[in-house]
C-alpha positions in Angstrom: 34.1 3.7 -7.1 30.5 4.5 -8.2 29.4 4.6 -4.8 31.9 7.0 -3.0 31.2 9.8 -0.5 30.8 12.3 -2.9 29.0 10.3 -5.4 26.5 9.4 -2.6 25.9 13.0 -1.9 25.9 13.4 -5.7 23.1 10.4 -6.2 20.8 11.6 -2.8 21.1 15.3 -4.3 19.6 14.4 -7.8 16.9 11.5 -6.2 15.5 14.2 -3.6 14.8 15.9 -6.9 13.3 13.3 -8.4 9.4 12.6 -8.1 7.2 8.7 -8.3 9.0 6.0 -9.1 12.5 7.5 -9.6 12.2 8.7 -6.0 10.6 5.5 -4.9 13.7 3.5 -6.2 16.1 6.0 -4.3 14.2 5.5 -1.1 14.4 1.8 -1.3 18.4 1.8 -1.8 18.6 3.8 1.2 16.6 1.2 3.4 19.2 -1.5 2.2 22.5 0.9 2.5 22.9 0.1 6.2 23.5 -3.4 5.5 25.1 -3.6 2.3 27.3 0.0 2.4 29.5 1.4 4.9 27.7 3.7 8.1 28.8 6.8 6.3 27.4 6.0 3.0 24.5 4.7 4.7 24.1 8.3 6.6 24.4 10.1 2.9 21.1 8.1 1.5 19.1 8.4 4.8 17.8 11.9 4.0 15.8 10.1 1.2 13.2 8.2 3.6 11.8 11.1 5.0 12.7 13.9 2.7 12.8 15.5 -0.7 12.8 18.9 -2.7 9.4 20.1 -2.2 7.1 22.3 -4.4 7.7 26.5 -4.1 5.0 28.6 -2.7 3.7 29.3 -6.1 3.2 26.2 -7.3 1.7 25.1 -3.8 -0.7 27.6 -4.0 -2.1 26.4 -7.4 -2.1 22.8 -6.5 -4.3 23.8 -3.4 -6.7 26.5 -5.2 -7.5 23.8 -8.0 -8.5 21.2 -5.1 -10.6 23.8 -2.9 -10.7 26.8 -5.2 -9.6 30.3 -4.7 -10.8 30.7 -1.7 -9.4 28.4 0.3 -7.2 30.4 3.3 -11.1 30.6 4.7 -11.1 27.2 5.9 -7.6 27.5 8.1 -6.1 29.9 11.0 -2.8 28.6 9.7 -1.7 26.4 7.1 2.3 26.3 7.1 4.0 27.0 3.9 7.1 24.6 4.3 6.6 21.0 4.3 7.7 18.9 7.5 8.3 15.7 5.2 8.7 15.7 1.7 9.3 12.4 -0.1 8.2 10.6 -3.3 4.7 11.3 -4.3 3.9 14.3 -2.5 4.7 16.5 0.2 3.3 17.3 4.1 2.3 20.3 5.4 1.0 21.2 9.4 -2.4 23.3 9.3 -4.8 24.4 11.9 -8.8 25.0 10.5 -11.2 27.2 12.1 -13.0 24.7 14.0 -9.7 24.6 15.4 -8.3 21.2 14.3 -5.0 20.6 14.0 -4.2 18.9 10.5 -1.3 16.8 9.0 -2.0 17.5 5.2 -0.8 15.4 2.7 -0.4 17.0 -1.1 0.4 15.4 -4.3 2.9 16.5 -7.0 1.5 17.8 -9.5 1.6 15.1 -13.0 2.7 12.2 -10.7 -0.1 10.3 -12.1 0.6 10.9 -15.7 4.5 10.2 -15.0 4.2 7.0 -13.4 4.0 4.7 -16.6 6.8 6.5 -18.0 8.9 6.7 -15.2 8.3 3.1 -15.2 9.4 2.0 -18.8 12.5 4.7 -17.8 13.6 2.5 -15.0 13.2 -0.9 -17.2 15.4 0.6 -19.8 18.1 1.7 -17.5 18.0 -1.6 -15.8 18.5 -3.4 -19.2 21.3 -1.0 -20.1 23.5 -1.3 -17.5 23.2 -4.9 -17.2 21.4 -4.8 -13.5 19.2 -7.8 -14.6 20.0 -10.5 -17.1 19.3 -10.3 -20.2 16.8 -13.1 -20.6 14.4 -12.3 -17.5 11.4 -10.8 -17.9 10.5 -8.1 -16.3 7.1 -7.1 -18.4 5.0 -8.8 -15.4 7.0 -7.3 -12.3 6.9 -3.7 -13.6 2.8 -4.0 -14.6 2.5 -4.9 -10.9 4.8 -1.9 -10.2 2.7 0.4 -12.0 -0.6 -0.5 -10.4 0.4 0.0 -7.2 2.1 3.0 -7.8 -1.4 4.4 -9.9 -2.9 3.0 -6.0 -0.5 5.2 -4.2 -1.3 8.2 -6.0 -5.2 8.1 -5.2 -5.3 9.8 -2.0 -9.1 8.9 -1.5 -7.7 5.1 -1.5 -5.5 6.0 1.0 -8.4 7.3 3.2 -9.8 4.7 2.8 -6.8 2.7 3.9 -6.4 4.6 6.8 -10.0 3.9 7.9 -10.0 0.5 8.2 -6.6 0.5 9.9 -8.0 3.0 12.2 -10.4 0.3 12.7 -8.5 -2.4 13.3 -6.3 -1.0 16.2 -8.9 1.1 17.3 -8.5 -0.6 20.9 -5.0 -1.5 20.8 -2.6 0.1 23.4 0.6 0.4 21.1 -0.4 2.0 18.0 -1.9 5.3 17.3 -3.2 5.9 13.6 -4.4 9.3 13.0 -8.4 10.0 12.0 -9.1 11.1 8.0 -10.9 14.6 7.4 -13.1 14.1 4.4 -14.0 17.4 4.1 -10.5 18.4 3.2 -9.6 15.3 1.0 -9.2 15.0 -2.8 -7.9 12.2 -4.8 -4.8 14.8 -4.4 -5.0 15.5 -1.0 -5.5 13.7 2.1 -6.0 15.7 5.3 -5.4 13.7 8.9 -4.7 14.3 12.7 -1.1 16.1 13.2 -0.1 13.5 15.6 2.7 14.8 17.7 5.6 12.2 17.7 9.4 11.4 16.9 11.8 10.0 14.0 12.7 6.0 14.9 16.0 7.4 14.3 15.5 9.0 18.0 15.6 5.3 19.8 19.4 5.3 18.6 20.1 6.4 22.4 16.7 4.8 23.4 17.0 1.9 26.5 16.8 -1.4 25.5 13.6 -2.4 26.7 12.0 0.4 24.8 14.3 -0.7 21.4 13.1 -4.2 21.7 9.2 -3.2 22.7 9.2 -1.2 19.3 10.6 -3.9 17.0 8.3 -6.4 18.7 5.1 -4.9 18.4 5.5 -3.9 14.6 6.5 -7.6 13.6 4.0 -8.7 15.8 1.6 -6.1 14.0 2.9 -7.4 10.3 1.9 -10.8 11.1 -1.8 -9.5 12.4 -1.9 -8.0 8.8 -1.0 -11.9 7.0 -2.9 -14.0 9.5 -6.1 -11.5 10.8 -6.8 -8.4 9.1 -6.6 -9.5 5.5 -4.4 -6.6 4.5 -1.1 -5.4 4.7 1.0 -2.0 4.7 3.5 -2.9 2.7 5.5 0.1 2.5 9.0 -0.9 4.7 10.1 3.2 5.1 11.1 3.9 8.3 9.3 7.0 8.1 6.1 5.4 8.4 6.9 4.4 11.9 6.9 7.1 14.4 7.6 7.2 18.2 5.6 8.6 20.8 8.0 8.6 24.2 5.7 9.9 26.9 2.6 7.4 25.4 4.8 5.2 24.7 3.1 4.5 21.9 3.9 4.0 17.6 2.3 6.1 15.6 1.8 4.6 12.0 1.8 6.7 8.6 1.1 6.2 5.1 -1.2 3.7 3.7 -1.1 4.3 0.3 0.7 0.5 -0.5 -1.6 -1.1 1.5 -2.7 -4.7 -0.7 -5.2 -7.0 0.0 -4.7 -10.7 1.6 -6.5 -13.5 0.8 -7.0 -16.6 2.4 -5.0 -18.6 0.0 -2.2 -16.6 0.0 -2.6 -16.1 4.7 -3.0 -20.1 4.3 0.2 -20.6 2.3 2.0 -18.0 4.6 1.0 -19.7 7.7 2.1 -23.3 6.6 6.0 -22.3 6.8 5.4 -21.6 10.8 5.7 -24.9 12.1 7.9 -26.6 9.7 10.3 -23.6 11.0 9.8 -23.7 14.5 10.0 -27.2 14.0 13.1 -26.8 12.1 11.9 -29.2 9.7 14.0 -28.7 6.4 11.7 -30.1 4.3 8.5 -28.7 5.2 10.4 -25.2 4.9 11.0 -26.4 1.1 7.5 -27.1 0.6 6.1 -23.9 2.4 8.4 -22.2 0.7 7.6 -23.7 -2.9 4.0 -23.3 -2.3 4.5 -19.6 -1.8 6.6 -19.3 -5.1 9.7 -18.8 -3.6 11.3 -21.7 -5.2 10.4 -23.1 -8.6 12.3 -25.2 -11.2 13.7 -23.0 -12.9 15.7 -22.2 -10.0 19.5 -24.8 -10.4 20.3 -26.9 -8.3 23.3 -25.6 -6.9 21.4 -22.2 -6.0 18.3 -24.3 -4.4 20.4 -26.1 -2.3 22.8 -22.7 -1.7 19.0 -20.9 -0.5 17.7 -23.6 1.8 21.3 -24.0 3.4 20.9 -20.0 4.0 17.4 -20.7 5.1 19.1 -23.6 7.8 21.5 -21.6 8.9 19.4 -18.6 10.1 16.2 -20.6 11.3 17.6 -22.1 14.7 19.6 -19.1 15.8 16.4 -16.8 15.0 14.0 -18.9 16.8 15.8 -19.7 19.6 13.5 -19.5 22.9 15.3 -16.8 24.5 14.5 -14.6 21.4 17.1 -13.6 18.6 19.3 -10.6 19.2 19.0 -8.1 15.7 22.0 -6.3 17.4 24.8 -9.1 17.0 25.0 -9.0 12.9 27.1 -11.6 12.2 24.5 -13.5 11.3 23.1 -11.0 9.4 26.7 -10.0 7.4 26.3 -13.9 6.6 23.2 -14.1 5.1 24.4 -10.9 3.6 27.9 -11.9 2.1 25.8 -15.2 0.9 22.9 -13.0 -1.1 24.6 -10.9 -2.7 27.0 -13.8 -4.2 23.5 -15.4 -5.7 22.0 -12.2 -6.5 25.3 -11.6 -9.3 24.4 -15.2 -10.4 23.1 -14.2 -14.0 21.4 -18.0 -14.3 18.5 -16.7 -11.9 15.6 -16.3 -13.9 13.2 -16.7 -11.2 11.0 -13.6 -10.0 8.4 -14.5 -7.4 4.8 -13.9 -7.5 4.2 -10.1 -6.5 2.0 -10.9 -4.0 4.8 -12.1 -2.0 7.3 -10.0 -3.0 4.9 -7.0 -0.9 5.4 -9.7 2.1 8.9 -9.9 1.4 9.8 -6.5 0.8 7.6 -5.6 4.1 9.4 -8.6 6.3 13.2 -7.2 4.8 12.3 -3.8 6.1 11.4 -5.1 9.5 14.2 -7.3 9.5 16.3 -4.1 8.8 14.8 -2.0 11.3 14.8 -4.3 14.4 18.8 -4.5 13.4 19.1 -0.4 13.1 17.4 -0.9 16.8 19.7 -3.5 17.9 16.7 -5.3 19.3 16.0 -8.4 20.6 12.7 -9.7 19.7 11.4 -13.6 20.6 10.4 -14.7 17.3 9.5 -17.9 18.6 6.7 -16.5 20.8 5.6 -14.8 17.4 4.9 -17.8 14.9 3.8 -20.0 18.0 0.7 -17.3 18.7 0.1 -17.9 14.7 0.9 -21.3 13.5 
């Protein structure tokens, strides 16, 4: 009942309005509604990936004098007043300098910083109230690492920095563009890039297959680069991030602000599920995933065996050697039906380690998108190139 139509408007209406981790939580339902709610619920939340109430003129113009001072107009032929994506911790805006660059310029809400601990304790408290989480887990450790990488997100310089090394990294690879910082123009509160011409995902709807499956292909491909090469890992699932460039044929990638650091132990640990899975050896994926925290003790019985029969069941269909089809769901529905049933299971205490969860959360969102693409993707080929 809670989710209806017009309680779905209702709930997107009062998120867009809402900044950090409020908006952040909004944004995250609407990457899941597509598998969990009906098509026309799902269509209600979408607006929250890629857009939000942005900041009036006024205060825009304050944010912007404090970061370059009064006289700022002097630096740009045009700078656009309305945003062309608005959505959690700050708003974009298209500008062209004198020097005649052409600018995609990223601007912080004002007080995001100062509302993020708060915003935080908000969300624990209304988790506890309505009973979303059981009553003995603890959530004190999740929503520290919560807060941190939010606090990350909101230094735009980080970001820069991000975007640098990524930059970088696929400097010479044909598939992805990342656009090039401007320093000049970047604050903690403001991060000033390439415009890079380019489409919503949401445009591949009507897209040929090949070009469907190339897209969901490279990205997981890319996510696994991140694990088992660069060290380093966008872990930010929004489809927003991902952009489409139809004539290059190219995907352009945005946002770097939840970008977390690798290391070896945790690449090692990741990589030692590969073969036990294209093996289809049950008990090495028990292991691998024990070793990575997934599993623990404190997990019963019943729902360890209920996991690693979920875990059986999707492993040989989605390694198959012709590759796994993301457009046939039943699978999918499946695993769906079966999670939810565990996740109302008030005897799971059991949070993973965080550093996982970015994994997790980043893997989901692929998962989720190669199924919005219908794509078929060979997995197999994948986790050979790595194990």
């Amino acid at each position: 009942m809670f989710l209806t139509p017009s309680n779905a408007q209702r709930l997107t209406r009062e998120l867009s309005q809402m900044r950090g981790a409020a908006m952040k939580m909004g944004q995250l339902l609407s990457l899941e509604a597509g598998d969990i709610l009906s098509p026309e619920l799902a269509a209600l939340l979408q607006p929250l990936q890629s857009q939000a109430h942005f900041m009036p003129p006024a205060q825009l113009k304050k944010v912007l004098e404090a970061a370059w001072g009064a006289d700022f107009t002097k630096h740009f032929k045009r700078f656009d007043v309305r945003p062309i994506a608005a959505a959690s911790i700050g708003q974009v805006h298209r500008a062209q300098t004198r020097d005649g660059r052409d600018l995609a310029i990223k601007i912080q809400y004002p007080g995001i910083r100062d509302s993020i601990d708060s915003d935080l304790r908000n969300l624990s408290s209304l988790m506890r109230v309505s009973g979303l989480v059981p009553k003995g887990l603890d959530l004190k450790p999740l929503l520290e690492d919560a807060g941190r990488q939010l606090h990350e997100e909101a230094d735009y310089l980080q970001e820069a920095g991000n975007l640098e090394r990524f930059g970088d990294l696929l400097d010479t690879d044909q598939h992805f563009v990342v656009p090039s910082v401007h320093m000049d123009l970047s604050t903690p509160d403001i991060l000033a890039m390439d415009f890079i011409p380019s489409q919503s995902l949401d445009t591949l709807d009507t897209a040929d297959q090949a070009t469907r499956d190339h897209v969901a292909y490279q990205l997981i491909a890319l996510m696994m680069r991140e694990v088992f090469e660069f060290g380093r890992i966008q872990s930010d699932p929004n489809f927003a991030n991902f952009r489409w460039q139809p004539d290059a044929e190219k995907i352009v990638l945005l946002d770097f602000g939840a970008t977390h650091v690798i290391d070896t132990d945790l690449s090692a640990r990741s990589r030692a599920i590969l073969q036990p899975a294209l093996d289809d050896d049950h008990a090495g994926i028990e292991r691998a995933l024990t070793d990575l925290g997934l599993l623990s003790a404190t997990i019963p019985e019943k729902t360890r065996v209920e996991i690693l029969d979920m875990v059986a069941t999707a492993n040989g269909p989605m390694l198959e050697a012709a590759g796994f089809d993301f457009g046939d769901t039943s699978l999918v529905a499946d695993l769906r039906d079966r999670g939810m049933a565990l996740g109302r299971d008030r005897s799971i205490q059991h949070i993973p380690p965080t550093d996982v969860l970015y994994l997790q959360r980043k893997a989901a969102g692929l998962f989720l998108l190669a199924t919005r693409l219908r794509a078929k993707v060979n997995l197999r080929e994948l986790f050979l190139r790595h194990a």
